[in-house]
Backbone as CSV, one residue per row, in Angstrom:
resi,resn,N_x,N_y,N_z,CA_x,CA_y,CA_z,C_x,C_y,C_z
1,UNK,7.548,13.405,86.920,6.421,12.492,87.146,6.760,11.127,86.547
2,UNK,6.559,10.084,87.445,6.441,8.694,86.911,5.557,8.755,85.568
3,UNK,6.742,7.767,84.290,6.059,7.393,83.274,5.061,6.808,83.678
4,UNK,4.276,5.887,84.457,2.874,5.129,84.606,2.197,6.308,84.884
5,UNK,2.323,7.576,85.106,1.368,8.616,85.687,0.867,9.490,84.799
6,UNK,2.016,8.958,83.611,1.581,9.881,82.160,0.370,8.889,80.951
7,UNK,-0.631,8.921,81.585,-1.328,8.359,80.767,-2.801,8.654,80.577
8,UNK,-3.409,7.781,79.432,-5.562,7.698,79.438,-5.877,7.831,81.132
9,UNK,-5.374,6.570,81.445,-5.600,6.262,82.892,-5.994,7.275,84.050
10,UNK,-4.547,7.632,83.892,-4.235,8.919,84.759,-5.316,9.801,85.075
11,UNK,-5.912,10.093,83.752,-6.516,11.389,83.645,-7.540,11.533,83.874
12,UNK,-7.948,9.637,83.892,-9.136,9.328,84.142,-9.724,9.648,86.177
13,UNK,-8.416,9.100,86.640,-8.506,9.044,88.061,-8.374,10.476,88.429
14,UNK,-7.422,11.331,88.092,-7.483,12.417,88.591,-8.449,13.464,88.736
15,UNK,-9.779,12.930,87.525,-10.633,13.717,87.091,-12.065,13.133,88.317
16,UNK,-11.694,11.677,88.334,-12.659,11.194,89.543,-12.129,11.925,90.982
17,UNK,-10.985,12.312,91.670,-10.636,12.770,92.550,-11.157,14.301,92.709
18,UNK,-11.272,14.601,91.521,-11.784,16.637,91.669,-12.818,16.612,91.196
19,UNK,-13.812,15.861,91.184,-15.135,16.130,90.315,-16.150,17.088,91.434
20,UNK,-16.009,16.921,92.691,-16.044,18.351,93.969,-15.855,19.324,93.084
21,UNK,-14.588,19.949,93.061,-14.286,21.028,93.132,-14.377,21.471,91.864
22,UNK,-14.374,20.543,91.210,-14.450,21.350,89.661,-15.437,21.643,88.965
23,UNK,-16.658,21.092,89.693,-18.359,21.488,90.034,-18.214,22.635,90.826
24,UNK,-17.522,22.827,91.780,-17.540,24.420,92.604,-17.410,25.004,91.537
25,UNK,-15.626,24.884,90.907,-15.113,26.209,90.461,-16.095,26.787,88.933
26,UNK,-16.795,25.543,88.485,-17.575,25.865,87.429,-18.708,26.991,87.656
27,UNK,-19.249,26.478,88.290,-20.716,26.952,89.051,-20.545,28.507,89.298
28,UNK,-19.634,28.499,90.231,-18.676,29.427,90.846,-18.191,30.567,89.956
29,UNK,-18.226,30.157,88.673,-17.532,31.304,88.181,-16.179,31.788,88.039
30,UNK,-15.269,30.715,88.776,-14.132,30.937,89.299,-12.616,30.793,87.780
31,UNK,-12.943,30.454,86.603,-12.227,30.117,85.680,-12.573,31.508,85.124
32,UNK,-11.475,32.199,85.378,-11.424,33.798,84.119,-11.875,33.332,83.006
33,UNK,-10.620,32.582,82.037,-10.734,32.446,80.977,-12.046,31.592,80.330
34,UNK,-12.622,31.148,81.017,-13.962,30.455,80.626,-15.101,31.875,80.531
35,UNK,-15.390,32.601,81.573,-16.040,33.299,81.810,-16.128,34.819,80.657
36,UNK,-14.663,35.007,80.668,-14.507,35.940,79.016,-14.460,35.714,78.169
37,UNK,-14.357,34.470,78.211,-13.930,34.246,76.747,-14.338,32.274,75.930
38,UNK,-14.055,31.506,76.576,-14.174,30.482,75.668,-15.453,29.645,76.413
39,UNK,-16.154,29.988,77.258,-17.760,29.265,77.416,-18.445,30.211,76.354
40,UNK,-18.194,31.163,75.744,-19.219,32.123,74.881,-18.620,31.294,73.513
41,UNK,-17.161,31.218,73.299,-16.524,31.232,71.917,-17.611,29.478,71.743
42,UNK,-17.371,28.469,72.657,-17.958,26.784,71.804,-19.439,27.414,71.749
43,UNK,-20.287,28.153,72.745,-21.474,28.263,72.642,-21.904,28.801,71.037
44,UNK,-21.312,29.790,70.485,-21.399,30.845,69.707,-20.917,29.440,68.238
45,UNK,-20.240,28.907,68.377,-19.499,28.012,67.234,-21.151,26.928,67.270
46,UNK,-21.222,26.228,68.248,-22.658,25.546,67.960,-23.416,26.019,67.124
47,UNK,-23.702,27.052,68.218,-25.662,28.072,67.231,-25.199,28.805,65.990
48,UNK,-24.026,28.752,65.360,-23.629,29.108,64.585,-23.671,27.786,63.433
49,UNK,-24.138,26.828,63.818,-23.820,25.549,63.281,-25.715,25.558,63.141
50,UNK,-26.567,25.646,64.255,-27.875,25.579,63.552,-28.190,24.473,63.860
51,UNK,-27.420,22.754,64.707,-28.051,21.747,65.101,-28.970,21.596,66.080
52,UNK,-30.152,20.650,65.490,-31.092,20.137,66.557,-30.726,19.389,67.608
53,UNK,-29.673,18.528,67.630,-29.261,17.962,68.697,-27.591,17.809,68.414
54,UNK,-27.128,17.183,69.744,-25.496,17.953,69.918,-25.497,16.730,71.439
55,UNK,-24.303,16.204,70.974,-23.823,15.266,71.761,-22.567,15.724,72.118
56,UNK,-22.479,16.175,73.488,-20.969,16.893,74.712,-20.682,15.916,75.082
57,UNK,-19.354,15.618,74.318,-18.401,14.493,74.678,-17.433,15.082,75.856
58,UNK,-17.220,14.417,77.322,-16.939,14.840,78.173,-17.359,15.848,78.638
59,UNK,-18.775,15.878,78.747,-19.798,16.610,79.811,-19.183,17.352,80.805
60,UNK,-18.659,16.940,81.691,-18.589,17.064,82.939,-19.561,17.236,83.774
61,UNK,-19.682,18.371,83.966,-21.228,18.678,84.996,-22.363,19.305,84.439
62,UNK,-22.175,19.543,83.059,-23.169,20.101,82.142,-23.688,21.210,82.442
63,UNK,-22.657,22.316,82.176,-22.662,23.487,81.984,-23.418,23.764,80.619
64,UNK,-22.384,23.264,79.541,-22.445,23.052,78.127,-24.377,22.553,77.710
65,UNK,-24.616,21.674,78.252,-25.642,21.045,77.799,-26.888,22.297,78.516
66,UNK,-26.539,22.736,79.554,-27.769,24.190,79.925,-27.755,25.049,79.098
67,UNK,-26.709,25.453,78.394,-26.933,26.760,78.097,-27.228,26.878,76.570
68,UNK,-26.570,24.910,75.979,-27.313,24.785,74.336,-29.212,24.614,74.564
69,UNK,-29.611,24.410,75.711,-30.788,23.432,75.736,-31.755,24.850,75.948
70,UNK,-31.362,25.464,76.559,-31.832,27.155,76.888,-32.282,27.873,75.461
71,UNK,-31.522,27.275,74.213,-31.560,27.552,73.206,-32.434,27.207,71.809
72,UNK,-32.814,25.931,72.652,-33.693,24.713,71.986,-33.260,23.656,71.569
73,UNK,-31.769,23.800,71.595,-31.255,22.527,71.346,-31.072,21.343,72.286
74,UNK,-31.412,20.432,71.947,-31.641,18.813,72.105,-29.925,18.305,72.379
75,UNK,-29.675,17.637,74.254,-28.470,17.317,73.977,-28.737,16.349,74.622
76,UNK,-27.464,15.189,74.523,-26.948,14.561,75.219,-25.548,14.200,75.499
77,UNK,-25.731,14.160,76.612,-23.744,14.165,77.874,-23.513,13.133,78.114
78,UNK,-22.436,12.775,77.777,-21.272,11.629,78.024,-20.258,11.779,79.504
79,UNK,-20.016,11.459,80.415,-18.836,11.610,80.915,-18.488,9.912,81.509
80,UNK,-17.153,9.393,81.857,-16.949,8.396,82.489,-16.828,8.817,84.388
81,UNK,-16.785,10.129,84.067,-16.638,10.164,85.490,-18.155,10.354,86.158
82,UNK,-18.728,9.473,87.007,-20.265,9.397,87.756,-20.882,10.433,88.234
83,UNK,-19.294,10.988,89.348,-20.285,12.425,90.073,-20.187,13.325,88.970
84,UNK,-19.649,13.360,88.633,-20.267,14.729,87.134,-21.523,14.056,86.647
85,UNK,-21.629,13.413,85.778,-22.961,13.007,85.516,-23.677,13.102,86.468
86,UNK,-23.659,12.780,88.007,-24.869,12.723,88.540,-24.924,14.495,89.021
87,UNK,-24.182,15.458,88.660,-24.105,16.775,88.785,-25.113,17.575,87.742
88,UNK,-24.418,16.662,86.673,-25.437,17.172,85.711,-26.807,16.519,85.605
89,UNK,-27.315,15.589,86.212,-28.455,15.167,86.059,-29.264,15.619,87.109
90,UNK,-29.072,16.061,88.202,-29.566,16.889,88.946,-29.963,18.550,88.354
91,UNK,-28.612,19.222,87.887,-29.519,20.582,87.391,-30.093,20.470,86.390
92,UNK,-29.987,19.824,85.323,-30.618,19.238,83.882,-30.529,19.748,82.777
93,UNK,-31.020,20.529,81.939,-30.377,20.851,80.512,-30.335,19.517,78.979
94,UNK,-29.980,18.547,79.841,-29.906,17.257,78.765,-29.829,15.992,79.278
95,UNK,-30.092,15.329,78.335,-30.024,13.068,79.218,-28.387,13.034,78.905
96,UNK,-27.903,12.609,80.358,-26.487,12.402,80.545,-26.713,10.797,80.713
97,UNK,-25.475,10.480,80.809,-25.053,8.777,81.271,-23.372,8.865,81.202
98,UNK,-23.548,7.996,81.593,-22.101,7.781,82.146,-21.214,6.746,81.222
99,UNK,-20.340,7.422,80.152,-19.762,6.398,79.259,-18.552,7.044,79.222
100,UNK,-17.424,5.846,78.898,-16.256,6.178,78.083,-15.716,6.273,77.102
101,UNK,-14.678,7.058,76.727,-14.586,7.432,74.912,-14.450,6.489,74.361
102,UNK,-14.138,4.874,74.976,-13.760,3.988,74.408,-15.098,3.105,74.162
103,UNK,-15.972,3.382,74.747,-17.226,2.842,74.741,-17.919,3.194,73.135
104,UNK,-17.685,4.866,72.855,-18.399,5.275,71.676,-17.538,5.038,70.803
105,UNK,-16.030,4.864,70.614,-15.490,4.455,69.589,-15.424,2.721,69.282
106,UNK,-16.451,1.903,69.927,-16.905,0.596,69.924,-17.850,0.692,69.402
107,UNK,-18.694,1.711,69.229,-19.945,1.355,68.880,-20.854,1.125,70.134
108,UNK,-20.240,1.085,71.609,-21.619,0.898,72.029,-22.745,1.604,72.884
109,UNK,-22.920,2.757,71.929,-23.997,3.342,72.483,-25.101,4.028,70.994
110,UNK,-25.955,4.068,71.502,-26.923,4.166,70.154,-27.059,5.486,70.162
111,UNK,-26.648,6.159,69.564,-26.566,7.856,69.639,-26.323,8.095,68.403
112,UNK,-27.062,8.887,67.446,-27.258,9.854,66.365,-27.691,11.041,66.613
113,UNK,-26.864,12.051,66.478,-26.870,13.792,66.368,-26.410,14.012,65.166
114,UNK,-26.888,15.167,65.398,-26.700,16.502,64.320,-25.160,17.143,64.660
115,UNK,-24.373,17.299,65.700,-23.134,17.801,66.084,-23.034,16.932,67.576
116,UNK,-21.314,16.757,67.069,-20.710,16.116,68.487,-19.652,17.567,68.822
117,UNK,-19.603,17.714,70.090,-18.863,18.477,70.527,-17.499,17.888,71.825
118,UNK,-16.601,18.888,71.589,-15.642,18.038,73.335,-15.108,19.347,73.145
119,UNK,-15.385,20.243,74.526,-15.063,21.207,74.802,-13.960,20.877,75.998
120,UNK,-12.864,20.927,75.404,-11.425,20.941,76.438,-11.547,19.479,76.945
121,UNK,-11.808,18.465,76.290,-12.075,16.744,77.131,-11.368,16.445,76.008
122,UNK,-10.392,16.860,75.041,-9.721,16.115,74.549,-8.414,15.768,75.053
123,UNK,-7.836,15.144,75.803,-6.442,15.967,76.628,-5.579,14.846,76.398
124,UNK,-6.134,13.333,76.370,-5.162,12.257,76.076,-4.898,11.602,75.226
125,UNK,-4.425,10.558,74.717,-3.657,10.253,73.845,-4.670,9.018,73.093
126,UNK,-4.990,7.627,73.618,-5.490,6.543,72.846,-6.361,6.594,72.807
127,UNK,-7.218,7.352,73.716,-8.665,7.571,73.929,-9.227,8.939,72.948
128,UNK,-8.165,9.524,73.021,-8.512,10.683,71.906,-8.685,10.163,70.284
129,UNK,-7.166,9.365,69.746,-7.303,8.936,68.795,-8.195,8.094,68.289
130,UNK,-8.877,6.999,69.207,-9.776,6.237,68.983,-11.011,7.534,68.527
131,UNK,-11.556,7.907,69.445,-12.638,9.356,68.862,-13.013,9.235,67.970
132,UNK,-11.789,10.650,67.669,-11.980,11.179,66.501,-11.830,10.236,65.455
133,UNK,-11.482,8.855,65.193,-11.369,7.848,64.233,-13.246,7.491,63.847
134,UNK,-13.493,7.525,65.631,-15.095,7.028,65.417,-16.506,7.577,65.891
135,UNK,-15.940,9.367,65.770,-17.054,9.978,66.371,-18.060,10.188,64.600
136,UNK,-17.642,10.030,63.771,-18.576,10.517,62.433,-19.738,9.192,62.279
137,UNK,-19.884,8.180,63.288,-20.793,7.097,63.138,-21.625,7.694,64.132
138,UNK,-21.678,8.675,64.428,-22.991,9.005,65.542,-23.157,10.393,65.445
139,UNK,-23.032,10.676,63.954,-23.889,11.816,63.222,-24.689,11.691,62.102
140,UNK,-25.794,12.416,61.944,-26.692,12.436,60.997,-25.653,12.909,59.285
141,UNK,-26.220,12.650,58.219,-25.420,13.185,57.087,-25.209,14.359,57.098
142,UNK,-23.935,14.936,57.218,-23.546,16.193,57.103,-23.840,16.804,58.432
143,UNK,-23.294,15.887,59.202,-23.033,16.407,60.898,-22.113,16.859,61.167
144,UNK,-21.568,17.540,62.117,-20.569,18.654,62.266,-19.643,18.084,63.578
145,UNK,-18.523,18.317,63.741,-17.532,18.298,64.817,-17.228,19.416,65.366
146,UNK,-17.524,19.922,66.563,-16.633,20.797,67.231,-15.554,20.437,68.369
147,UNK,-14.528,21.167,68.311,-13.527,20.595,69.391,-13.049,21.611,69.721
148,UNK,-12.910,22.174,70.985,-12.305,23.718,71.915,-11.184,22.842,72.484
149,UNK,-10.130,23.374,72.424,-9.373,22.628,73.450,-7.970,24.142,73.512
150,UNK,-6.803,23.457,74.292,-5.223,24.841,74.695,-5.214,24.666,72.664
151,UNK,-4.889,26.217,73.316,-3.799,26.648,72.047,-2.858,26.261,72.172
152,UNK,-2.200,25.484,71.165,-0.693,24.577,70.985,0.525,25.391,71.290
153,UNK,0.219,26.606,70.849,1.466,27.591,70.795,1.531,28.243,72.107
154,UNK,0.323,28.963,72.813,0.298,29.631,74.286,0.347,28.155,74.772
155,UNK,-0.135,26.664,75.524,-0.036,26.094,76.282,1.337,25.292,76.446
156,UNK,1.788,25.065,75.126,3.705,24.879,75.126,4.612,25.528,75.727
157,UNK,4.731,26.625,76.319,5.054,27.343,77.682,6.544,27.715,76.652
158,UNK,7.821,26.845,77.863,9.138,26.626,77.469,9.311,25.586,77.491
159,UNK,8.474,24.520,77.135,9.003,23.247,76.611,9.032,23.457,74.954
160,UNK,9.658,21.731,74.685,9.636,21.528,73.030,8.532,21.617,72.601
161,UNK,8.021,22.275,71.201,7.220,22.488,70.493,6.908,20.830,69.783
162,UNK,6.944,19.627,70.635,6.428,18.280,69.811,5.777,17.537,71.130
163,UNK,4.566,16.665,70.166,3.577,15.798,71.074,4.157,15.393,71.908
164,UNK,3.448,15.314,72.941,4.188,14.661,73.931,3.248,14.845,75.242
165,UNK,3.406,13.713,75.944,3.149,13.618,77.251,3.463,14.765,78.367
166,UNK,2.518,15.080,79.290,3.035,16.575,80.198,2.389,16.109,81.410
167,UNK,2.772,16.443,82.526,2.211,16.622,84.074,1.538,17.766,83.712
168,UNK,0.516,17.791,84.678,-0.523,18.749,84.845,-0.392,19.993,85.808
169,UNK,-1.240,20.032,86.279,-0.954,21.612,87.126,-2.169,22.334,87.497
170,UNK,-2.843,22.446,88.971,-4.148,22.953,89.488,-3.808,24.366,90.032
171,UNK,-2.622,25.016,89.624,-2.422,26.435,89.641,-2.988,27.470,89.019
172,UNK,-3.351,28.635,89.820,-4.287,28.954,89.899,-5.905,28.594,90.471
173,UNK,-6.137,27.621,90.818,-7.419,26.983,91.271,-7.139,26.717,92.634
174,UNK,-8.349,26.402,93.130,-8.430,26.388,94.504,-7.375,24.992,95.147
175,UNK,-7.348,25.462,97.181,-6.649,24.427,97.384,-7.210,22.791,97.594
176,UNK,-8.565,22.864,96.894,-9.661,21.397,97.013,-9.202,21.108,95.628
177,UNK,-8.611,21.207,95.340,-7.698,20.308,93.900,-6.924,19.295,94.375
178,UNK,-6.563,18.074,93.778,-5.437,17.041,94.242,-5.260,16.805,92.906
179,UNK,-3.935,16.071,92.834,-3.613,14.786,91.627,-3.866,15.561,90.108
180,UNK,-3.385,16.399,90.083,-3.244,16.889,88.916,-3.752,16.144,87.556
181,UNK,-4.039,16.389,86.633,-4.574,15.212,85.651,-3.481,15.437,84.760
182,UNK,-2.558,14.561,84.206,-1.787,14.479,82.913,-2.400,15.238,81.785
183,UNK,-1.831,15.443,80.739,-2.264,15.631,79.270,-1.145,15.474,78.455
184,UNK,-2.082,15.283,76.935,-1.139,14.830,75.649,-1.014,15.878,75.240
185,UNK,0.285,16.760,74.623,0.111,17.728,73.494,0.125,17.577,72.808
186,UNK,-0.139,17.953,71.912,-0.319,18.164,70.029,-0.435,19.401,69.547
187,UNK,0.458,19.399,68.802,0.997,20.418,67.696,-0.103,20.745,66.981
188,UNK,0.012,22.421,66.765,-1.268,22.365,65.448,-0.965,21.611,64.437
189,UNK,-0.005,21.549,63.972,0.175,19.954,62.732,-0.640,18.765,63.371
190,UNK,-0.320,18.665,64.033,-0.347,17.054,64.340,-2.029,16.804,65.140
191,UNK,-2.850,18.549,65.623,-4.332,18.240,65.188,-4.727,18.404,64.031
192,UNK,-4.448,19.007,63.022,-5.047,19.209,61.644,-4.751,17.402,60.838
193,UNK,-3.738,17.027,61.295,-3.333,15.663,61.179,-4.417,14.806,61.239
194,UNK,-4.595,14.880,62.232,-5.611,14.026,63.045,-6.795,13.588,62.453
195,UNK,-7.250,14.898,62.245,-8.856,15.445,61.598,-8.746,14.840,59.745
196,UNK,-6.950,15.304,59.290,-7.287,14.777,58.091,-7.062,13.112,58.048
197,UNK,-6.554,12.564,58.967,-6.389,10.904,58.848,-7.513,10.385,58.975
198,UNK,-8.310,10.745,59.308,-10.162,10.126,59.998,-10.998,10.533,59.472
199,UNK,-10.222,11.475,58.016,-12.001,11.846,56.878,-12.905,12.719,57.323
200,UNK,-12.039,13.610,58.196,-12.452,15.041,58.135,-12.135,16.026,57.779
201,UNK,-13.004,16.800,56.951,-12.497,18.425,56.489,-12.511,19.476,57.553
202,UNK,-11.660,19.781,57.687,-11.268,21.388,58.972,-12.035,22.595,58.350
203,UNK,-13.349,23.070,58.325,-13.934,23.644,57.550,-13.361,25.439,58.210
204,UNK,-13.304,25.231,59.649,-13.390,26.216,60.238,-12.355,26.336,61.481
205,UNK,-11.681,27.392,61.585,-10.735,27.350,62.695,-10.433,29.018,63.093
206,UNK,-10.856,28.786,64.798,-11.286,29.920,65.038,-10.191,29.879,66.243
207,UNK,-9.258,31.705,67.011,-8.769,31.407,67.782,-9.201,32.530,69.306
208,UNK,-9.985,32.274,69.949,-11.049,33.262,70.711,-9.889,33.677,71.831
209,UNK,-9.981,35.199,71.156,-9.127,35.994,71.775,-9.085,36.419,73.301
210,UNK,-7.929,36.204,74.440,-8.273,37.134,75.868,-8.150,38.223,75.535
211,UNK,-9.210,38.685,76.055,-9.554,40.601,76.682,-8.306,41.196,77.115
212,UNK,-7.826,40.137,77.938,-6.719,40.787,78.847,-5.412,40.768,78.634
213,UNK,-4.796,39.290,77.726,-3.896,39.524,77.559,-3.162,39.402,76.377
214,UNK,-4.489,39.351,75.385,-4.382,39.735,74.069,-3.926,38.764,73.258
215,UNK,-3.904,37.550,73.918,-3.769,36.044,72.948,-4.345,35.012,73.433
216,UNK,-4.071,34.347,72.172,-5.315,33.445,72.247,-6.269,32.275,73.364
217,UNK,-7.089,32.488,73.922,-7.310,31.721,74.746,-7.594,30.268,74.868
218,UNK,-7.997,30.448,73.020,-8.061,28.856,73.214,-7.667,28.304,71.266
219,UNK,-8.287,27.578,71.033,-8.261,27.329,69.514,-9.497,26.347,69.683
220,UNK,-10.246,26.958,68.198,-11.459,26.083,67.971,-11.813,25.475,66.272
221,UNK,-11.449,24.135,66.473,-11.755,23.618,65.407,-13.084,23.288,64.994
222,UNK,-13.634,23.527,63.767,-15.020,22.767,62.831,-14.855,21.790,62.354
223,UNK,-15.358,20.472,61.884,-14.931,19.829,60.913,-16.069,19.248,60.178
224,UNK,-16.295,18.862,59.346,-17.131,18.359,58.403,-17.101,16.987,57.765
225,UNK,-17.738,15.848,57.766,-17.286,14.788,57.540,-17.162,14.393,55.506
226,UNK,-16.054,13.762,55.611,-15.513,13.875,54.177,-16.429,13.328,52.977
């Protein structure tokens, strides 16, 4: 893949090109590993957390925000991509809008919660780091971080075990996929890194096991602001 294709950018467009289908395959049921295992593991890490409100950084179509709001919890959804937001503002669950990560690490949106969450929307590189640098200004004292995203060790395949830029891949998923979306890897070093450069404590780290093939499906970090 062209270096210009490995980027924020990238991931941004590719994610506007499948926002169709990736509203099907959600809806649908069609993601195993969501369905056994890691839509229960972030749900279960929230209400385990006890917040009144909970801000889903990269929404998408607000799955996430139905099934905290079902619960009593108070959310609101972020995505830059439109038709997701307007996906999720149609079935409802929570007040979505349409922003980018670079927007909340500016400061410009007026949002105070109790927990920010990004279930698998962490995937790139400047837009990530910005974040997590400036997601603890749009929590209440002693607000919580959750972040679900690949296990470093199962999603490293047979490549090198260091950060790095990767082409994507809609294998397994239907043929209404295009344009694959890039992603950044990171090493479990180099997320625990992360969390400790930006004045967060890793309180909790959980790794929600497949049924089926007996490792890990995902990795889930807590964090606590310092």
């Amino acid at each position: 893949m062209n270096r210009h294709l490995l980027s924020d950018a990238e991931i941004i467009a590719a994610w506007h090109a499948n926002a169709a289908p990736w509203t099907k395959a959600v809806r649908d049921g069609d993601i195993e590993s969501r369905c056994l295992v890691t839509d229960r593991a972030i749900v279960d890490a929230i209400v385990s957390r006890a917040p009144r409100s909970v801000l889903d950084v990269g929404c998408g179509e607000g799955w996430l925000a139905r099934a905290l709001s079902a619960r009593g919890i108070q959310v609101i959804g972020i995505d830059v991509v439109r038709a997701l937001i307007e996906q999720a503002q149609k079935a409802g669950g929570g007040a979505f809008q349409v922003a980018a990560y670079e927007e909340l690490a500016e400061g410009k949106l007026d949002i105070l919660v109790d927990l920010v969450v990004c279930n698998f929307s962490l995937i790139g590189k400047e837009s990530v780091d910005g974040l997590i640098a400036a997601v603890k200004s749009l929590l209440h004292p002693g607000g919580t971080l959750v972040v679900q995203t690949l296990h470093p060790l199962i999603a490293c395949g047979d490549q090198p075990y260091v950060d790095g830029w990767r082409p994507g891949s809609w294998a397994g998923f239907s043929g209404d996929f295009v344009r694959p979306a890039p992603w950044y890897f990171r090493t479990l070093e180099s997320w625990v890194r992360l969390f400790a450069a930006n004045g967060w404590h890793l309180q909790e780290l959980r790794e929600p096991m497949h049924p089926n093939t007996g490792k890990p499906a995902s990795i889930l970090f807590t964090a606590h602001m310092l």
